[in-house]
N, CA, C and O of each residue as an XYZ file, in Angstrom:
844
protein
N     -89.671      6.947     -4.314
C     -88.661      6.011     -3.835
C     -89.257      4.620     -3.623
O     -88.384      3.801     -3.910
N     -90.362      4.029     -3.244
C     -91.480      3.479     -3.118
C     -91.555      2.573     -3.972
O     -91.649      1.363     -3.764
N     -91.507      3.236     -5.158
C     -91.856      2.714     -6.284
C     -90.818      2.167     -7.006
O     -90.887      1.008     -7.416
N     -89.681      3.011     -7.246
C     -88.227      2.590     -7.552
C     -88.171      0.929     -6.716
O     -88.137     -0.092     -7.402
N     -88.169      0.867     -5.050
C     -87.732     -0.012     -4.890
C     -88.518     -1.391     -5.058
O     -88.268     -2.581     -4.866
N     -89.560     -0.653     -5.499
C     -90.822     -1.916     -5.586
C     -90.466     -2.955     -7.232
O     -90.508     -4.139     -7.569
N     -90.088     -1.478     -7.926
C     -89.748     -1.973     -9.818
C     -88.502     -2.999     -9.066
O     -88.338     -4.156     -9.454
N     -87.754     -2.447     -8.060
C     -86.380     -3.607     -8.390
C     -86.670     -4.613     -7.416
O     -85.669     -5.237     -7.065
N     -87.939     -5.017     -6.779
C     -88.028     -5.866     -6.309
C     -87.412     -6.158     -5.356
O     -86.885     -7.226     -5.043
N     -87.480     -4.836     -4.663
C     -86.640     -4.785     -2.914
C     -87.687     -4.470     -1.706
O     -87.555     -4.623     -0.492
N     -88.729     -3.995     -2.448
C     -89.711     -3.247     -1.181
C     -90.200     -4.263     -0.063
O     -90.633     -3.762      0.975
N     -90.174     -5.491     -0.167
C     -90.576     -6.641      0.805
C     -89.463     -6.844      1.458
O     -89.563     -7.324      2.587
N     -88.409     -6.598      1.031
C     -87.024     -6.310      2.367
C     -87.401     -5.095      2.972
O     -87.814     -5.188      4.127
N     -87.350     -3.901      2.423
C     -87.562     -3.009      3.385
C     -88.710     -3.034      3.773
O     -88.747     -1.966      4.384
N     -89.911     -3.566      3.896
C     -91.236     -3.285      4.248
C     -90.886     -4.564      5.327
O     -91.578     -4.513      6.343
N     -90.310     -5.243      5.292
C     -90.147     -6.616      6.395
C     -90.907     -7.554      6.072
O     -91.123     -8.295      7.031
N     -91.577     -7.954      4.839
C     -92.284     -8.836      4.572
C     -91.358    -10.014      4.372
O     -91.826    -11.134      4.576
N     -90.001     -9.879      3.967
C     -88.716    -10.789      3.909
C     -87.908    -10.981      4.721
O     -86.765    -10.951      4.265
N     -87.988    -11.181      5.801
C     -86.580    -11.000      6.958
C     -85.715    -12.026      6.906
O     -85.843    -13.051      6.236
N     -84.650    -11.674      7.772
C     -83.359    -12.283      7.679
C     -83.876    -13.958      8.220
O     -84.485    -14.132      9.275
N     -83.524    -14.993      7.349
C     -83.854    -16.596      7.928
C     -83.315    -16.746      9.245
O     -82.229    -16.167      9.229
N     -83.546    -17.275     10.477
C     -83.405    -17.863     11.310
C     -82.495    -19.329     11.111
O     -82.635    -20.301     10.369
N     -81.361    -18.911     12.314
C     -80.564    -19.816     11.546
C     -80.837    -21.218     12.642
O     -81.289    -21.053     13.775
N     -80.446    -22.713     12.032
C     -81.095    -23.487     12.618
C     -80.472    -24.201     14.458
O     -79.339    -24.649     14.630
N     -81.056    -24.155     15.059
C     -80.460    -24.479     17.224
C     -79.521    -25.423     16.658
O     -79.720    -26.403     15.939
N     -78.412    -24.907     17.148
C     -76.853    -25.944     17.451
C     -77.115    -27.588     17.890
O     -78.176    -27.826     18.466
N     -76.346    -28.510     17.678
C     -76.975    -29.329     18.410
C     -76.017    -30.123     19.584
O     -74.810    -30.048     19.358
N     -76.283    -30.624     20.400
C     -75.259    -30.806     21.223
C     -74.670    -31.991     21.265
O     -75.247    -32.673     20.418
N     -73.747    -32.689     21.838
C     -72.195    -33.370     21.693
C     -72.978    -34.984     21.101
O     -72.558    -35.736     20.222
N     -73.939    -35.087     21.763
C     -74.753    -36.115     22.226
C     -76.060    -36.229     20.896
O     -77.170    -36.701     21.140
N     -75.642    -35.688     19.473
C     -76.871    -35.904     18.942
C     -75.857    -37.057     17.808
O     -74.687    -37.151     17.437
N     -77.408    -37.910     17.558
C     -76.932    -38.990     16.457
C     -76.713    -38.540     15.072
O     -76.889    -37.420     14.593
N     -76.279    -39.675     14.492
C     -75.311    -39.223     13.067
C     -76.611    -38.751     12.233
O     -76.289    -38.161     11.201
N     -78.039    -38.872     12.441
C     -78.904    -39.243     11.768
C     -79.545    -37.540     11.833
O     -79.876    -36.869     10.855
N     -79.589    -37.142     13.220
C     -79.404    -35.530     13.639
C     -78.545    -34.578     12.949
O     -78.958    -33.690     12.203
N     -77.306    -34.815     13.243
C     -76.318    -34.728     12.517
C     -76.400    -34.248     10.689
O     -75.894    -33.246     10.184
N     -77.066    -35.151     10.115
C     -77.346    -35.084      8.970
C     -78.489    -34.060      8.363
O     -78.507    -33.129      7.558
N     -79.229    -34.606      9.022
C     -80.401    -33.209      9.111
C     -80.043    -31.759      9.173
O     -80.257    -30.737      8.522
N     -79.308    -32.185     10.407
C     -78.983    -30.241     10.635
C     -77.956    -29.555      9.897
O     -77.809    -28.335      9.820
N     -76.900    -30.923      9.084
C     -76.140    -30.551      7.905
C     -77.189    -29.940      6.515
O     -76.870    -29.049      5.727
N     -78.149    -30.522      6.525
C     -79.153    -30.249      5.214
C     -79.930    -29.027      5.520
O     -80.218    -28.357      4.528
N     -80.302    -28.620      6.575
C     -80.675    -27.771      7.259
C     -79.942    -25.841      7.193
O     -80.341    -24.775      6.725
N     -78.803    -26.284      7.908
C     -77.471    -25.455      7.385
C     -77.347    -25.017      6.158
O     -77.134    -23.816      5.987
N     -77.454    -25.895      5.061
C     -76.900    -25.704      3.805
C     -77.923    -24.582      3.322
O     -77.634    -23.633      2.594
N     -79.344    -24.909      3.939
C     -80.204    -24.412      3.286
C     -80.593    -22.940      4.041
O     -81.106    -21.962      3.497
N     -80.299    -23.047      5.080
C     -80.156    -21.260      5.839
C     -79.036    -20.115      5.053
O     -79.079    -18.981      4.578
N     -78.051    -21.207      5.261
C     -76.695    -20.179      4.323
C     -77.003    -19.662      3.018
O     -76.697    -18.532      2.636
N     -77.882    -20.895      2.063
C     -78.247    -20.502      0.773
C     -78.774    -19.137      1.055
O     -78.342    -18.012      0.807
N     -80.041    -19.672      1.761
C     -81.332    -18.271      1.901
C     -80.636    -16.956      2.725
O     -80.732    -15.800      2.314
N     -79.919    -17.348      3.961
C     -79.243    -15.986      4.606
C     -78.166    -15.180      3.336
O     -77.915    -13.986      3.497
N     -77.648    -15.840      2.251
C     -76.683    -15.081      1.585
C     -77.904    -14.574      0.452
O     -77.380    -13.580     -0.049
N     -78.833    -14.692      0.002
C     -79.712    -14.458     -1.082
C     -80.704    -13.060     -0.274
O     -81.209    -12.145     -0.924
N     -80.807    -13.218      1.402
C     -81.310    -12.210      1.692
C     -80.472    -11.149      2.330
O     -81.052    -10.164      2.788
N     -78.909    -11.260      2.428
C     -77.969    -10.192      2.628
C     -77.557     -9.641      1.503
O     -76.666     -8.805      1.658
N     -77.942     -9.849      0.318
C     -77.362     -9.561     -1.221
C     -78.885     -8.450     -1.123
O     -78.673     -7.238     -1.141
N     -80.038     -8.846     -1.044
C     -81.427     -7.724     -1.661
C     -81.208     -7.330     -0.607
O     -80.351     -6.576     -1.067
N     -81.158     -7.009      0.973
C     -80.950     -6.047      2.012
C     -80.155     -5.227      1.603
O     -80.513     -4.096      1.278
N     -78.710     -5.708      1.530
C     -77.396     -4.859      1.364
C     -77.917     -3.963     -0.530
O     -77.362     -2.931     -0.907
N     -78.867     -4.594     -1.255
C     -79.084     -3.767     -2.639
C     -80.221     -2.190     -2.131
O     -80.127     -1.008     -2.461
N     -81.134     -2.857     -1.299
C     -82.039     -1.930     -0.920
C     -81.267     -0.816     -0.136
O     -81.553      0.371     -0.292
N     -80.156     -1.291      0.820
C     -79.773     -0.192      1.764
C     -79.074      0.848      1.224
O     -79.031      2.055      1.461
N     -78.306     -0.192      0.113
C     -77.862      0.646     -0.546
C     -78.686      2.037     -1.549
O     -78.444      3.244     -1.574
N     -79.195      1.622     -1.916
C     -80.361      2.026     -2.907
C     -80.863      2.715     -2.024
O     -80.169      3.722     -2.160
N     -81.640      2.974     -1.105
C     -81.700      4.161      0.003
C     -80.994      5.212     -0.114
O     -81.281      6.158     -0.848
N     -80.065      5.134      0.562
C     -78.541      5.567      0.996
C     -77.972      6.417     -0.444
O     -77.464      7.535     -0.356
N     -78.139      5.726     -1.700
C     -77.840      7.120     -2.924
C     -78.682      7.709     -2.916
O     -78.262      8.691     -3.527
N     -80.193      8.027     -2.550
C     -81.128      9.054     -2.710
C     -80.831     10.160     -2.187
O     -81.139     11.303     -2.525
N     -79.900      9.580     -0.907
C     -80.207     11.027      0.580
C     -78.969     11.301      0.467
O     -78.050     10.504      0.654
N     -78.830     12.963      0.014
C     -77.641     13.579      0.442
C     -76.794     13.211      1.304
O     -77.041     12.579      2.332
N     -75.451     13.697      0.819
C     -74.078     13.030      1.883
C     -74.234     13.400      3.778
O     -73.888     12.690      4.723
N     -74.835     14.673      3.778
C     -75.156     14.782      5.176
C     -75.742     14.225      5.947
O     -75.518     14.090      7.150
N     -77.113     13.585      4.893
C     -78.116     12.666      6.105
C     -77.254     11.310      5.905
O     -77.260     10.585      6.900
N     -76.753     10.992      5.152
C     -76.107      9.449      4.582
C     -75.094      9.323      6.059
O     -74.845      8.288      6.678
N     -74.524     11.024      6.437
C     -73.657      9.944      7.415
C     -74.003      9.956      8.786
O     -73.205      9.796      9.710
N     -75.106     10.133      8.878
C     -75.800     10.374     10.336
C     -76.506      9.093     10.646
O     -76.828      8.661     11.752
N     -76.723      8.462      9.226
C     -77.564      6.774      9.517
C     -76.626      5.693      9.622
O     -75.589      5.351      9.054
N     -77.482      5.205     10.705
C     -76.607      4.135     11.496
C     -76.911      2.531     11.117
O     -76.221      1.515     11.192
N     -78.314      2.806     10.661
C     -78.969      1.216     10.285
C     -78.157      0.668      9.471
O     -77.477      1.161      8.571
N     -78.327     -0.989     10.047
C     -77.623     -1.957      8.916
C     -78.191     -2.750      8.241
O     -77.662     -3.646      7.584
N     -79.936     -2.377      8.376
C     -80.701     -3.620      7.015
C     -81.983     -2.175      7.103
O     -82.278     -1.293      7.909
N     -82.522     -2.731      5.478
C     -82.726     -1.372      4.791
C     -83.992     -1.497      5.665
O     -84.234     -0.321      5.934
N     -84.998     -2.300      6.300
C     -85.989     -2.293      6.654
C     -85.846     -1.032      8.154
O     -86.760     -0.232      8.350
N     -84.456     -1.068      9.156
C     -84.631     -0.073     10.146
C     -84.053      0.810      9.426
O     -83.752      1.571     10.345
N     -83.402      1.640      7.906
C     -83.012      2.805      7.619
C     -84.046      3.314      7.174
O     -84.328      4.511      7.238
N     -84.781      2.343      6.624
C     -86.109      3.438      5.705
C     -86.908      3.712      7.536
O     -86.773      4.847      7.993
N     -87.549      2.820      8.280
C     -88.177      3.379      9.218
C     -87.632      4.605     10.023
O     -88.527      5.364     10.394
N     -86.229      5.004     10.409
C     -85.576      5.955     11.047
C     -85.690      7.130      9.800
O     -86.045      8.251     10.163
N     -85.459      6.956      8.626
C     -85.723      8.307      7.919
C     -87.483      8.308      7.837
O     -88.079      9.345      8.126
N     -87.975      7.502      7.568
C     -89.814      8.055      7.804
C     -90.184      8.767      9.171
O     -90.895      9.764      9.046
N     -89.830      8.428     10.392
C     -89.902      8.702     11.556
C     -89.527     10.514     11.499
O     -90.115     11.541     11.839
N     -88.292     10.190     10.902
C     -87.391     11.766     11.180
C     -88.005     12.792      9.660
O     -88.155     14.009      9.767
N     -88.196     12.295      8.784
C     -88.275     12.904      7.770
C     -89.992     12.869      6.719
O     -90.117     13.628      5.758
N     -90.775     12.198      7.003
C     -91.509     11.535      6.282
C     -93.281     12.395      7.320
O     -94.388     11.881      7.474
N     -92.736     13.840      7.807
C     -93.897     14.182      8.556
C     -94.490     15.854      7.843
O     -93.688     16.345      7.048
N     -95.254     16.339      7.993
C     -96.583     17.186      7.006
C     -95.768     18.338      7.783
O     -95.439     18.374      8.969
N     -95.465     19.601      6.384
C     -94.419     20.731      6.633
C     -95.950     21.680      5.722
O     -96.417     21.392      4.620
N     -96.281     22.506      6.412
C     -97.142     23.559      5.910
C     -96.945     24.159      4.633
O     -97.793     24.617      3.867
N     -95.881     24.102      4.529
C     -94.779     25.119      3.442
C     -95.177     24.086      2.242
O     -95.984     24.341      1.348
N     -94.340     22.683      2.424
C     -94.616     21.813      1.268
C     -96.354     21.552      1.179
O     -96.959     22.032      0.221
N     -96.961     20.909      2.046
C     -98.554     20.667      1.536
C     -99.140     22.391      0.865
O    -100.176     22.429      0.200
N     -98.231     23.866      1.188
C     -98.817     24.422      0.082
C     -98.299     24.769     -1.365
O     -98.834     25.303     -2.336
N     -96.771     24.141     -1.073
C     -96.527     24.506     -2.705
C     -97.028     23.493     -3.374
O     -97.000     23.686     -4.589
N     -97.674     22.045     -2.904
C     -98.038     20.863     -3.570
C     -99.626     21.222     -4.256
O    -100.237     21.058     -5.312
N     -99.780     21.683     -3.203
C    -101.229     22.208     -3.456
C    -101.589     23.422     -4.656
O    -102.334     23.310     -5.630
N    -100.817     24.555     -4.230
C    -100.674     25.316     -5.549
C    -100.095     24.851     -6.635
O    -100.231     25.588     -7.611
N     -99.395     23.718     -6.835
C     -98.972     23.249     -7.819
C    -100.035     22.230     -8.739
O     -99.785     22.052     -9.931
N    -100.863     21.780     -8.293
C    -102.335     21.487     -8.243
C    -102.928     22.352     -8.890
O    -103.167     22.500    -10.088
N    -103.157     22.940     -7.949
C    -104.601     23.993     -8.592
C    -103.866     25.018    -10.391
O    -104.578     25.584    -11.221
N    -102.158     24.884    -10.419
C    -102.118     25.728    -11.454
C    -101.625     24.505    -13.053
O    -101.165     24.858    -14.139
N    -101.948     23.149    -12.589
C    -101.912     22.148    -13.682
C    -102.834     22.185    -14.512
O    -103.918     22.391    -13.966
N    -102.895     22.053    -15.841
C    -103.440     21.915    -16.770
C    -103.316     20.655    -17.822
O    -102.319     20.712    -18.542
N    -104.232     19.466    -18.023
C    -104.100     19.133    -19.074
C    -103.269     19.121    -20.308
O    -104.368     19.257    -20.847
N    -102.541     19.096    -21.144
C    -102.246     19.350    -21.911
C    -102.569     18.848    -23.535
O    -101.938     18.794    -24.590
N    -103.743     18.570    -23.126
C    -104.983     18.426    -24.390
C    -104.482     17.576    -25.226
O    -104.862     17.875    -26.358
N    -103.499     16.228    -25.225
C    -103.711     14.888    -26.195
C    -104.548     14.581    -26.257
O    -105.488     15.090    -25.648
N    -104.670     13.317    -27.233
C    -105.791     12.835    -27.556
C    -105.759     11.920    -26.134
O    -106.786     12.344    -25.602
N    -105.413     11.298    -25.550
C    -105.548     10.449    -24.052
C    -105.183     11.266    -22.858
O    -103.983     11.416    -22.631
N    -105.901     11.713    -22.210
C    -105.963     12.417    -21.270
C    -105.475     11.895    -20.143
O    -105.064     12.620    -19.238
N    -105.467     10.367    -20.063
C    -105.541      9.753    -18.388
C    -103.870      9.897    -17.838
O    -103.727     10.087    -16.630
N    -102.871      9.827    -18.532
C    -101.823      9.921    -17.890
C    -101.707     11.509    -17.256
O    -101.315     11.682    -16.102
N    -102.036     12.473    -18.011
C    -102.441     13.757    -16.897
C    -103.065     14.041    -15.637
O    -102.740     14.707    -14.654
N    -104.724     12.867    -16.165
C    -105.558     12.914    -15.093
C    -104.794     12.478    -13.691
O    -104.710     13.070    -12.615
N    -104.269     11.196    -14.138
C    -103.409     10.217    -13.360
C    -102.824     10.742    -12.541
O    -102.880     10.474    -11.340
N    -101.943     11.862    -13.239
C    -100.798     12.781    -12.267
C    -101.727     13.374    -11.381
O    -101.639     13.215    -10.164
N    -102.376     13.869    -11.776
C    -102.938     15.098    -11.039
C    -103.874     14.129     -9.575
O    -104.067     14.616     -8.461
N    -104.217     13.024     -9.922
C    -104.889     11.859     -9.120
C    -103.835     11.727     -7.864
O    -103.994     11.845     -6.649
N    -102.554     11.394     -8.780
C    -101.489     10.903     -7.448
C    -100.657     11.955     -6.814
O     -99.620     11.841     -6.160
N    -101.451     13.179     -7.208
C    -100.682     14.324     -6.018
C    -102.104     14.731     -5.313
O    -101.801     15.460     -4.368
N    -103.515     14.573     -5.369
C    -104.197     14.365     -4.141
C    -104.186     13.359     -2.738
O    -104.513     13.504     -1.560
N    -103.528     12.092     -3.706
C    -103.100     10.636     -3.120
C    -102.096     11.633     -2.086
O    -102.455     11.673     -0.910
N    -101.064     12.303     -2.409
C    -100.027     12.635     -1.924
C    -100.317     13.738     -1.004
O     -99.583     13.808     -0.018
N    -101.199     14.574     -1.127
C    -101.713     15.491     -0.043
C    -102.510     14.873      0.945
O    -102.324     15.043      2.150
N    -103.545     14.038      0.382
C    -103.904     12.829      1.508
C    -103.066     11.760      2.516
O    -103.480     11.125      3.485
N    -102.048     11.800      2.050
C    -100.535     11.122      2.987
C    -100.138     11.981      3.821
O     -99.393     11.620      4.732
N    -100.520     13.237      3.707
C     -99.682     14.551      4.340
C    -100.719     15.452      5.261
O    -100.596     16.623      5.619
N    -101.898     14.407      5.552
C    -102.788     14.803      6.653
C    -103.513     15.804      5.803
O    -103.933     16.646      6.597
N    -103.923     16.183      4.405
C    -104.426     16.913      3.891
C    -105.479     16.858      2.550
O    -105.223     17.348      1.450
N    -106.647     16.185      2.898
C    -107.769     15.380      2.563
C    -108.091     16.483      1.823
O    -108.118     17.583      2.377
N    -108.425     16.325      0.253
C    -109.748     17.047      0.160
C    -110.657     16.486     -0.259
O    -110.655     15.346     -0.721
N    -112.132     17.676     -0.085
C    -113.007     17.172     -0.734
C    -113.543     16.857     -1.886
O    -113.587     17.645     -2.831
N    -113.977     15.735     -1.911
C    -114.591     15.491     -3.677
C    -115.199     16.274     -4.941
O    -115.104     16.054     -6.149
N    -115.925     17.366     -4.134
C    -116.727     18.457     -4.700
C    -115.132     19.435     -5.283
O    -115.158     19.913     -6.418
N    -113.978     19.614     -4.477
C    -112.927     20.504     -4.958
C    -112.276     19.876     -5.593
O    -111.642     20.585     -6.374
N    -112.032     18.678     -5.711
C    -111.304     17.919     -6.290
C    -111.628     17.535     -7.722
O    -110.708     17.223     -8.477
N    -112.952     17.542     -8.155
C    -113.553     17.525     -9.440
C    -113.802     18.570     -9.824
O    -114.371     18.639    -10.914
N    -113.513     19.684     -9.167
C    -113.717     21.506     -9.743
C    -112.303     21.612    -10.023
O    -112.088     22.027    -11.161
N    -111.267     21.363     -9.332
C    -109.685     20.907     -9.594
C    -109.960     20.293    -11.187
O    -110.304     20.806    -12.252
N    -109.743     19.431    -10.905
C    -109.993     19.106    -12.257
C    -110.373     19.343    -13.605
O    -109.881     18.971    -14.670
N    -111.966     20.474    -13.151
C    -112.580     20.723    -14.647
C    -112.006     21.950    -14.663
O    -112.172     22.573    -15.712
N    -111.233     22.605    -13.612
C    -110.635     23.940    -14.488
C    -109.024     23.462    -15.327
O    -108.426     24.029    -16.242
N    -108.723     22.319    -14.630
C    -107.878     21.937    -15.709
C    -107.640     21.394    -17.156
O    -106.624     21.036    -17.753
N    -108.974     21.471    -17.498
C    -108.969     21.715    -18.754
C    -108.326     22.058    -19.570
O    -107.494     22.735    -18.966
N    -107.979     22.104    -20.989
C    -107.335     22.880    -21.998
C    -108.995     23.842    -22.823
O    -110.090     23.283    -22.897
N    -108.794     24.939    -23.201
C    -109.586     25.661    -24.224
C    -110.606     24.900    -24.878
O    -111.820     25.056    -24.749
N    -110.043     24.112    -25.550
C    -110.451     22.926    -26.649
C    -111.464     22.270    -26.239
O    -112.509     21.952    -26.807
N    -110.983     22.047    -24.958
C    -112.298     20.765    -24.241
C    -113.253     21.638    -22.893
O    -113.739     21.119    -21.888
N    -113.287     22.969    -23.276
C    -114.405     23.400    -21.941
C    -115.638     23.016    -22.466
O    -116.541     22.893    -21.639
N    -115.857     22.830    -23.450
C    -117.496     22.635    -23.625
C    -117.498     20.498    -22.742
O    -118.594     20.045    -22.413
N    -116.624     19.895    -22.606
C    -117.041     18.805    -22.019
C    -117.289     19.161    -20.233
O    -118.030     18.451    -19.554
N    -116.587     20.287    -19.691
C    -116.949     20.734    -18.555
C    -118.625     21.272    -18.519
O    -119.416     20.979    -17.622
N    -118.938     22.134    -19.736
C    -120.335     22.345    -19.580
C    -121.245     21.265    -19.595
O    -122.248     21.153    -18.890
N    -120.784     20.400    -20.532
C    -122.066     19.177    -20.821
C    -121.972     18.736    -19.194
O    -123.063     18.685    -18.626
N    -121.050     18.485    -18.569
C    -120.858     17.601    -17.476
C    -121.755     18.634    -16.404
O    -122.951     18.352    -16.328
N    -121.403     19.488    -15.796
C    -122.075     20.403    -14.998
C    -123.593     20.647    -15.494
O    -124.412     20.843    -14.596
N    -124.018     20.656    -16.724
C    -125.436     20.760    -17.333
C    -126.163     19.069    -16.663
O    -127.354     18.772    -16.570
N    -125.334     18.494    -16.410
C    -125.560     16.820    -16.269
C    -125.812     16.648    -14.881
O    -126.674     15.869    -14.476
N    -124.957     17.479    -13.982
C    -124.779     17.292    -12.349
C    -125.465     18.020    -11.707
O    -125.166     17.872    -10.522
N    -126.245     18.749    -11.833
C    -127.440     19.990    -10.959
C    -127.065     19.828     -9.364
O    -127.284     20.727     -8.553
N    -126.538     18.708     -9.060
C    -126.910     18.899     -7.446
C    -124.928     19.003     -6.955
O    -124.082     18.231     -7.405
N    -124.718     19.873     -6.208
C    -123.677     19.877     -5.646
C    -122.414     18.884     -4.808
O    -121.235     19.069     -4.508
N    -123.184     18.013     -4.680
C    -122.936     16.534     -4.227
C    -122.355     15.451     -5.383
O    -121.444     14.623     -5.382
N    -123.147     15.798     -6.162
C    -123.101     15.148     -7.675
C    -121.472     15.223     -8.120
O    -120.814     14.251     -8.489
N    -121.069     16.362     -8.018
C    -119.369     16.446     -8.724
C    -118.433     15.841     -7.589
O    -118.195     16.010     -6.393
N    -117.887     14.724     -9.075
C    -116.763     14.157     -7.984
C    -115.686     13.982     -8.965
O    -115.801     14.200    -10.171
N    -114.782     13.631     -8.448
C    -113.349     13.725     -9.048
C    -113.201     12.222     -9.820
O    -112.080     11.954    -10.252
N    -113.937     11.550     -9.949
C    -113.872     10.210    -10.345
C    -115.302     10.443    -11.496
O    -115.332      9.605    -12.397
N    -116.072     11.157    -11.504
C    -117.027     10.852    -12.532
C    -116.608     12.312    -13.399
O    -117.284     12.490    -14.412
N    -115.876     13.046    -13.184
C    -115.346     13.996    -14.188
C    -114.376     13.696    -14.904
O    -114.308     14.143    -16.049
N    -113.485     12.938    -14.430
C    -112.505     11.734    -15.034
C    -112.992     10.607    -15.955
O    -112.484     10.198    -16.999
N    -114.061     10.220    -15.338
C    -114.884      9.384    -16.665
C    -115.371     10.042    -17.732
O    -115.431      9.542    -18.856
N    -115.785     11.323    -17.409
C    -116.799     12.355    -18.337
C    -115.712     12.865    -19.729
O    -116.040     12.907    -20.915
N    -114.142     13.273    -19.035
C    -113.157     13.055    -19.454
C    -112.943     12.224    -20.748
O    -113.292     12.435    -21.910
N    -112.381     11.398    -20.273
C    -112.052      9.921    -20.772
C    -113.104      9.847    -22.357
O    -112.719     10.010    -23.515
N    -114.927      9.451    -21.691
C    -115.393      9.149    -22.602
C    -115.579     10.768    -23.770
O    -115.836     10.703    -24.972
N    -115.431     11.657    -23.230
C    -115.617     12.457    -24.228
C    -114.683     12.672    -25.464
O    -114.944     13.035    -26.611
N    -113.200     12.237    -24.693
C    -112.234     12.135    -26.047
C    -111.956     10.747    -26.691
O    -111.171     10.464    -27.596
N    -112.660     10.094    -26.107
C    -112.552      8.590    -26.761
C    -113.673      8.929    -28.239
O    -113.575      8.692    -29.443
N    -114.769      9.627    -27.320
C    -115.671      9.596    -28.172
C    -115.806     10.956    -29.488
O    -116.666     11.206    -30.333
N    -114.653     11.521    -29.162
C    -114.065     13.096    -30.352
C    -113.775     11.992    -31.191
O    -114.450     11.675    -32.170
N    -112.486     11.260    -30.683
C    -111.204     10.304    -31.064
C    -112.100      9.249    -32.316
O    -111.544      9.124    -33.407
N    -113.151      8.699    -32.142
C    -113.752      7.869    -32.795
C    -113.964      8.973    -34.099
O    -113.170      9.194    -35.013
N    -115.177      9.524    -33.883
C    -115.644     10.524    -34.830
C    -114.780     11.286    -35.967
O    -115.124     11.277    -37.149
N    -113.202     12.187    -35.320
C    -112.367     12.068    -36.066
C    -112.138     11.218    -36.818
O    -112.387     11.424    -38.006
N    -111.501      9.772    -36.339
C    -111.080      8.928    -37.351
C    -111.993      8.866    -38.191
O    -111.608      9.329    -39.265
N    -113.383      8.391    -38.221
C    -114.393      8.746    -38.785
C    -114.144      9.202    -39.713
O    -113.817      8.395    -40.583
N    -114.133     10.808    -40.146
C    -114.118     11.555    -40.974
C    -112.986     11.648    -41.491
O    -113.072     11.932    -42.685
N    -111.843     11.525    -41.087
C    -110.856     11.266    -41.721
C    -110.748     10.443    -42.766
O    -110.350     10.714    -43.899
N    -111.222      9.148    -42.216
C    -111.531      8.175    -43.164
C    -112.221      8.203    -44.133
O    -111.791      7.810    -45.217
N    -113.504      8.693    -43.968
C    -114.489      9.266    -45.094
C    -113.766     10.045    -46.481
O    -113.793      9.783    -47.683
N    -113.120     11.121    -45.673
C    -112.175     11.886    -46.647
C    -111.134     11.350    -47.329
O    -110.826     11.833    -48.419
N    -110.439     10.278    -46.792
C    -109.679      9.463    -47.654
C    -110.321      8.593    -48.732
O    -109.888      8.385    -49.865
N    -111.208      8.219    -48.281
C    -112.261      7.105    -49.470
C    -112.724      8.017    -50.362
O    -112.555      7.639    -51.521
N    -113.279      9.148    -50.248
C    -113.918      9.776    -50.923
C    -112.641     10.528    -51.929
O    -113.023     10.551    -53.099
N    -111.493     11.027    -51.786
C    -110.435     11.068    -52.554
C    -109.757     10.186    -53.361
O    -109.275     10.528    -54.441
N    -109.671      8.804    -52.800
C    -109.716      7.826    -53.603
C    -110.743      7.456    -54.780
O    -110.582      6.918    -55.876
N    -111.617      7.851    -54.256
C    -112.988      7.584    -55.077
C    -112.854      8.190    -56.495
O    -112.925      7.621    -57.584
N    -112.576      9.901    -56.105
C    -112.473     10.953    -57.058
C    -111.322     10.705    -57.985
O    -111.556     11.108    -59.125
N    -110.119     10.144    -57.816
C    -109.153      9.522    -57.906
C    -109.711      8.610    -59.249
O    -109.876      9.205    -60.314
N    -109.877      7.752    -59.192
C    -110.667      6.514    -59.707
C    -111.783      6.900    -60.993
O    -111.913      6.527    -62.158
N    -112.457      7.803    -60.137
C    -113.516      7.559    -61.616
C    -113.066      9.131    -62.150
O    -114.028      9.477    -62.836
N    -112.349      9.924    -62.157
C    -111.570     10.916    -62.400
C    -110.174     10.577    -63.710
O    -109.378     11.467    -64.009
């Protein structure tokens, strides 16, 4: 949701980094035409900004408000998206045993699915530790890069051996240098293929030619 409202360029309303303009002190019976004028230019320019920040409030609150089922929708009372998102984080946004373990088993039973670019997998699998770490549920680096190398596909366990043949000390495996180990090992298949591919095309051409 986070992210949604960040792409539409609402999350600084609800995060409060944007608040509603302050509108400018009245002035009293007794101010000159010259006052007067000012606080006319003044005015013009609160109304601009107060209607430009009741249009992205009223988009964000809205935008909230379709995520959450009709039941919680009519129990919220807030009228700018910055106190609806805080009253549903407060009430809703706290660590349930049940979820940190289906998140977790859902983890440990991911796999790769062996493209040639691995990182949008890795990635996932990156931003649901991110997400168990939000949920009071840290792990360690050493499980988190064993996470990882059993997620493997078939194809690529021998880059788990080179890597573990590489790390002798227990400390050594981390979830960020198995991800590199990753990375460069199919960059570096990825080269070699083309490689030979190529070879085999020239060399058919070749046969081609003086054939």
């Amino acid at each position: 949701m986070k992210t949604y409202l960040q792409v539409q360029e609402l999350w600084s309303i609800v995060r409060g980094n944007k608040t509603a303009p302050k509108r400018p002190a009245a002035l009293d019976n007794a101010a000159k035409d010259e006052q007067k004028a000012i606080y006319n230019v003044d005015m013009a320019e609160y109304k601009a900004k107060h209607e430009t920040w009741t249009l992205k409030n009223e988009k964000a609150h809205g935008t909230i408000l379709l995520h959450l089922s009709v039941t919680i929708q009519a129990t919220q009372k807030a009228i700018t998206a910055r106190n609806l998102w805080s009253e549903l984080d407060e009430e809703f946004n706290q660590p349930h045993n049940m979820t940190i373990f289906s998140d977790f088993k859902y983890y440990l039973d991911y796999h790769l699915l062996g493209h040639s670019d691995p990182m949008p997998d890795i990635l996932k699998i990156e931003d649901c530790f991110n997400c168990l770490a939000n949920q009071q549920c840290s792990i360690p680096e050493l499980i988190k890069g064993m996470i990882l190398l059993n997620a493997l596909p078939p194809k690529w366990h021998s880059i788990a051996e080179i890597y573990l043949q590489g790390n002798n000390e227990v400390n050594d495996i981390r979830f960020s240098t198995v991800k590199y180990a990753i990375r460069f090992s199919t960059i570096k298949y990825a080269i070699r293929f083309s490689t030979i591919k190529y070879a085999i095309r020239f060399s058919t051409i070749k046969y081609a030619i003086t054939n």
